[in-house]
N, C-alpha and C positions, 0 to 999 in steps of 0.2 A: 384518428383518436378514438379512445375505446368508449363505448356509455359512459363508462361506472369512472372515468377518469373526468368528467364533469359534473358528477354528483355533488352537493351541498356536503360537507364531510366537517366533521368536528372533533376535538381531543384535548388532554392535560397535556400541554406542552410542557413538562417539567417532570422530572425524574422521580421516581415511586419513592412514598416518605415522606415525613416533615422537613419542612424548611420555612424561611422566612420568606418567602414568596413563591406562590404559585400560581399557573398559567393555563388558561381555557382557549383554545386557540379556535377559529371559525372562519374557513373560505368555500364560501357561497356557490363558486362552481356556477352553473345553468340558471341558476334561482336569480343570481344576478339584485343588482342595487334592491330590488322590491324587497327579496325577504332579507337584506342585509341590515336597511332599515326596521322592518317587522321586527327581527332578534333584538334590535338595539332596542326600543320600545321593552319587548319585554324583559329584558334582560336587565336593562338600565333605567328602564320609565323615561327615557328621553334620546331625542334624537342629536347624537357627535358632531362635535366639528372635524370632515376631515384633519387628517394627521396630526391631531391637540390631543395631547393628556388630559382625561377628563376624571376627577374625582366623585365617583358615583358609585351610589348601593346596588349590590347585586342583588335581585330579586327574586323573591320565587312565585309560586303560582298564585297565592292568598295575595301579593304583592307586597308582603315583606322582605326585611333586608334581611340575608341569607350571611354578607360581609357587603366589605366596603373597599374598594380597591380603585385602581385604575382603568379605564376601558379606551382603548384608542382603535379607530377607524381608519382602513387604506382604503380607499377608492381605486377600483379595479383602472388602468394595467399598473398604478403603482404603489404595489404590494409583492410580498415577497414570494408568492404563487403567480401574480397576474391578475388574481378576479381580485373580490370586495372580500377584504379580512377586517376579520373583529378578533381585538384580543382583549381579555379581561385578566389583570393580573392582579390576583389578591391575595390572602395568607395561604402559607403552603402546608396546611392542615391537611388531610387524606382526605375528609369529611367532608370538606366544607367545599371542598374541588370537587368531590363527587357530586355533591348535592347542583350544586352550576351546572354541571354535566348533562346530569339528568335532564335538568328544566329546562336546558338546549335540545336537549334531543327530543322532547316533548312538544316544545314552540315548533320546532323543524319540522314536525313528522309532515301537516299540510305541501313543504317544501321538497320534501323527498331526503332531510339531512340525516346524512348517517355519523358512525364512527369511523375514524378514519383507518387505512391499514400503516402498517410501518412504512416511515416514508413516503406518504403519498403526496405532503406539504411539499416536500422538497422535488418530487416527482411532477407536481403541478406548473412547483418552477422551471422546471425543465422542460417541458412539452408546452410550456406558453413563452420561452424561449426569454427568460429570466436567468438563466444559468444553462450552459452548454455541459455536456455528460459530465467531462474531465470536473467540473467547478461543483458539480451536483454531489460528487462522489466525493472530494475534498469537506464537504460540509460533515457526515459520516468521521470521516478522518480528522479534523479538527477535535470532533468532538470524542474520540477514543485515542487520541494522543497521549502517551505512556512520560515523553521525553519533552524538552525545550525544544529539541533541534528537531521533533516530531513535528508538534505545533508551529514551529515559524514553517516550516517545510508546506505542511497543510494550507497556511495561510498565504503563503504565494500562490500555490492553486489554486485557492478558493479567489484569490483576486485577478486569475486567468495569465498567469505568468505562463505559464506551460500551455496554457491553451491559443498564445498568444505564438511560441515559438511553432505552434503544431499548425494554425492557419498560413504562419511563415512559411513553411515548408511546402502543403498544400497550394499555396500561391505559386512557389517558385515552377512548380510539378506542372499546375498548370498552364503555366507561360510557357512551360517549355513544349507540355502536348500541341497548345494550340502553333507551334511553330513546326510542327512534326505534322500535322495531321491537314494543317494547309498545303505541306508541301505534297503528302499523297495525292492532293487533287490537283498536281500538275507534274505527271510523272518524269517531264522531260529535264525537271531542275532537283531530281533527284540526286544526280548520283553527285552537285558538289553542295548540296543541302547542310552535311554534317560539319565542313569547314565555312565555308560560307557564316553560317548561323551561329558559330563557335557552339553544338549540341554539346559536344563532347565537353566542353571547356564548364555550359552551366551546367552537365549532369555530375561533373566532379566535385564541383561547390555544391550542387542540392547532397551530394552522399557525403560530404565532410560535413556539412551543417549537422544531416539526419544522424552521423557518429556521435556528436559530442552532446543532441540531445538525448540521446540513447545513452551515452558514457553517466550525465546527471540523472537520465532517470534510471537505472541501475543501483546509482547511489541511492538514490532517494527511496528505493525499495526495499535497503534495505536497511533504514528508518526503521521501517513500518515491519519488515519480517525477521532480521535479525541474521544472525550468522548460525548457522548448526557445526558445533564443534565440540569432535568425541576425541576425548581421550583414551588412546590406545597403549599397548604394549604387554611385554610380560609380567606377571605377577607381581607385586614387593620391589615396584621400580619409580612407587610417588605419585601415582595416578588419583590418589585419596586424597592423597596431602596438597597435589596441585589445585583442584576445585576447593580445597579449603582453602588456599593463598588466594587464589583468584574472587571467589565470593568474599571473602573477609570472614568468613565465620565458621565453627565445625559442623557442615553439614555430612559428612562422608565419612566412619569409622575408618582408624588408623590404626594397623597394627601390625607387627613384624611377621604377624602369618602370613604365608602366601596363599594367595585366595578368600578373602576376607571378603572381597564384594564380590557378591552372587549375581545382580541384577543389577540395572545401571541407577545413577544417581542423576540428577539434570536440576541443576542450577542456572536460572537467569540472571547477566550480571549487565550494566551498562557502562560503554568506554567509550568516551567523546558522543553520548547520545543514540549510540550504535549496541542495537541489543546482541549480546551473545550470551546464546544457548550451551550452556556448557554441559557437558556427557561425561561421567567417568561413569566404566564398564568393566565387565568382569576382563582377570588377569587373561590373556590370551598364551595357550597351552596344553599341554596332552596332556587328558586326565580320566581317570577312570567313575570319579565322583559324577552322578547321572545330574544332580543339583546345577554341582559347577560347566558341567559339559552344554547344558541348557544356556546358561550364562554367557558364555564363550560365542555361541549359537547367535545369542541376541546381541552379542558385540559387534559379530560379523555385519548383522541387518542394521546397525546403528552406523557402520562406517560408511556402507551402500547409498545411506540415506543423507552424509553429511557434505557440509560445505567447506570443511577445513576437518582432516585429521591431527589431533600434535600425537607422534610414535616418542614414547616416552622412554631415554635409554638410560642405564644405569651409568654415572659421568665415573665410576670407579674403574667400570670395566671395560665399557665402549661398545661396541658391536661385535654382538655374537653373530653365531650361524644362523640361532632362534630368532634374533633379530632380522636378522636377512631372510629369513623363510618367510615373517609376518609382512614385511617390507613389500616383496613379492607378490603379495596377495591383495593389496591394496588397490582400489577399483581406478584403472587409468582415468585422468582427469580432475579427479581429486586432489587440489591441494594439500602438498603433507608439510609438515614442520618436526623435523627431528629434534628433542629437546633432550638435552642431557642433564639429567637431573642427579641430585646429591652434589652436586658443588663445593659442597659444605663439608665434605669427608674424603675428597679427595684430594690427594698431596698435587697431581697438578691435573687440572681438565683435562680430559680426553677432549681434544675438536674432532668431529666429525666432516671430512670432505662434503662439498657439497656434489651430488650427482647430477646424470645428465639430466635427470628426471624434473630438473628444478628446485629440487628439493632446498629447505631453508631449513639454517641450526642456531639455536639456541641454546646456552651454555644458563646454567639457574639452580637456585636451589628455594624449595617448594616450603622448606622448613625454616630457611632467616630470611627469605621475601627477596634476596639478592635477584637479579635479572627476572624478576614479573613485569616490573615496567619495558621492558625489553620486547619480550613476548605480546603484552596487550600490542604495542607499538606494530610487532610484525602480523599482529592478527586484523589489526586497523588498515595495514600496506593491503594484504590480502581482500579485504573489503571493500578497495576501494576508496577507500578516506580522505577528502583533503581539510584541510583543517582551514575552514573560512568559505568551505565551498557556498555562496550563498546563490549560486542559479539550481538548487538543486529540489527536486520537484518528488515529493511523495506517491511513485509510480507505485501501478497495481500491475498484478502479472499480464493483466488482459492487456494493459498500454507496453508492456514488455514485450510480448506474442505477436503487438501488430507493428513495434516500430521494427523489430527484427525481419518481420514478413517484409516491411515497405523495403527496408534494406536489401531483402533477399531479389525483390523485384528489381529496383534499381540494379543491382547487381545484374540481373541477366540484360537492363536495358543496355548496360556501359558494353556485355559480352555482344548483342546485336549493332551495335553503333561503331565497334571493333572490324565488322569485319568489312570486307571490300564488297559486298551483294548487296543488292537490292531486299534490305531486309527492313525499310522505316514503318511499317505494318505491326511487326513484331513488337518494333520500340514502340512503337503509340502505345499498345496493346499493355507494354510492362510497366509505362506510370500510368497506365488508367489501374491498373491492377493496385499501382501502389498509393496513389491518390486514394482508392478505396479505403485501404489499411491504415492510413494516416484518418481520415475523415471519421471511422469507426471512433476512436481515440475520444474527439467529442459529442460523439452522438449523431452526427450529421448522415452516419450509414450506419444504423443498427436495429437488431429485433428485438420485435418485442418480446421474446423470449429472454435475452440477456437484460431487458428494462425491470424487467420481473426480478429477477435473479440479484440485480443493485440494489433495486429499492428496499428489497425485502430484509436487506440486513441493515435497515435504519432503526432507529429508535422510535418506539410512536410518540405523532406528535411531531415529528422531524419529517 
């Protein structure tokens, strides 16, 4: 543990601005019960009953009342850091918070109390083993939750749902090394080890479990990041019109010119609590205007970048050649959705075959709102969506990066377990590896480098 991570540390627990209550928060760190008490004295003129609401004037140095509020004491390890918390919660004037402030940081200085950095409350809980990474980082997310189905998502984590499947798995990992790693120490009961001990049989159950918590946290990712979906196609073919169906409102001029949007347009919309990002971009096409050629240019770097293209066709004509030339160029692996737009003007829809490519059509028109609900639905398929998913966990890329890793280890352990050699060395070797990448998840294996990097996008005060 670092020094500066048990320092006396102090802050406005409460969001910048007025409001009807505001929040002085105080954990004691190294100073420990002595000066927890001392601040109480001076801060309150008297010493708490642990964890009672106490109505008491907050004071300042002359020993007047500065406000009048609440002051409640946690007796270290049961407080929300771990050590001895003081919290004083009074009117949420800017003022009258600061002035608290101060006279804490003044009564501290004997004590060594500072201000605290972003997130270092929540930071405290986690290295005094109050909250494990996964639930640390939940707290952050809770509190920048956009959606409903953000928040409940959040709040499964912060109540250790995910952290509870991620020791599940770790557990199973290691039941199975130690059955692997005894048997290396008696080389003669190797070679019927893997049947014997059914290896083979629990490493398929640890990699189905590790699927389907990877399949929720995927979802739950993308809660929190959203879908990126650009609208593509040739010029004068509804690209304008559809971000304006899809937002509800005219963000995107519309007009029978071809070429009207020069740069892109990007609308955030949500569907079933699922943010998409939606892109309309310039028309794609050979032009000699240097304006529009730039445009075209940034369409291309907006398709590269996205999670879903819709290639927008005209439902009059169907697929041109132009179409097929843009089709073509489309970055492999990219979900695309063919939509045939103008529904509305033609005597009968063109359907569009679906290709090998996977590709998915939607028949719509962008101007009477006909097949929108169609589209959200197949952009929701694409996402991943189930509707009631409730095991689904507000994953960060970092919990992405290592369930995928453990996956990938697991994977080569199933390929050494496979073969007829003398290879149980190797297998040990690939859940310890993956054990590793599971255990990062909560904290239990990580640097203080990435501790850094968490905390710091807390709110101070959190």
């Amino acid at each position: 543990m670092l020094s500066n991570d048990t320092d006396p540390i102090v802050a406005i627990a409460t969001a910048p601005g007025r409001g009807g209550i505001g929040v002085v928060r105080l954990s004691f760190g190294r100073a420990g019960e002595a000066a927890a008490h001392k601040a109480m004295h001076a801060l309150c003129g008297q010493t708490l009953a642990p964890r009672h609401a106490s109505y008491v004037p907050f004071i300042d140095a002359n020993g007047e009342a500065l406000d009048r509020g609440i002051a409640l004491y946690f007796p270290a390890p049961h407080s929300y850091t771990g050590e001895h918390v003081l919290e004083l919660q009074g009117h949420g004037g800017p003022i009258v918070l600061q002035l608290v402030l101060q006279h804490a940081i003044e009564i501290g200085r004997e004590f060594g109390l500072r201000l605290a950095e972003p997130g270092e409350f929540t930071r405290r809980a986690f290295l005094n083993d109050k909250l494990d990474l996964a639930q640390a980082e939940a707290v952050a997310d809770l509190i920048e939750a956009s959606t409903e189905a953000a928040a409940r998502s959040a709040g499964r984590l912060l109540e250790g749902a995910f952290s509870r499947e991620i020791h599940a798995l770790v557990e199973d990992v290691i039941n199975l090394r130690m059955l692997v790693e005894a048997t290396l120490d008696f080389p003669e009961e190797e070679t019927d080890f893997l049947e014997a001990a059914d290896a083979r049989g629990k490493l398929a159950r640890i990699r189905e479990r590790l699927d389907t918590v990877l399949a929720d946290a995927r979802q739950g990712a993308l809660l929190r990041e959203g879908l990126a979906v650009v609208l593509a196609g040739q010029p004068n073919v509804g690209k304008s019109s559809l971000l304006n169906a899809l937002a509800g409102a005219e963000l995107a001029i519309v007009t029978p010119i071809a070429g009207t949007t020069r740069d892109k347009v990007q609308q955030t919309i949500q569907v079933e609590g699922i943010p998409l990002h939606i892109i309309d971009t310039a028309g794609l096409r050979e032009t000699d205007d240097e304006v529009e050629r730039i445009g075209i240019e940034r369409t291309w770097g907006e398709i590269e970048r996205a999670d879903v293209v819709l290639h927008l066709l005209d439902a009059r004509i169907g697929v041109t050649d132009e179409d097929r030339a843009i089709d073509a160029r489309f970055p492999p692996g990219i979900p695309i959705v063919r939509v045939l737009n103008k529904t509305d003007l033609a005597v009968t829809p063109t359907a569009v075959r679906d290709d090998s490519d996977g590709a998915r059509d939607v028949n719509l028109s962008a101007k009477t709102g006909e097949g929108i609900a169609l589209l959200r639905d197949v952009l929701l398929n694409i996402a991943g969506w189930q509707a009631g998913a409730e095991s689904v966990y507000l994953a960060r890329e970092r919990h992405l990066i290592a369930l995928r890793a453990a996956r990938e280890h697991l994977s080569f352990a199933a390929g050494h377990a496979d073969q007829q050699s003398q290879v149980l060395d190797l297998f040990a070797e690939e859940l310890r590896l993956a054990q590793d990448e599971l255990n990062a998840i909560t904290g239990e294996f990580t640097s203080d480098d990435l501790l850094g990097v968490i905390f710091s996008r807390f709110c101070i005060g959190k």
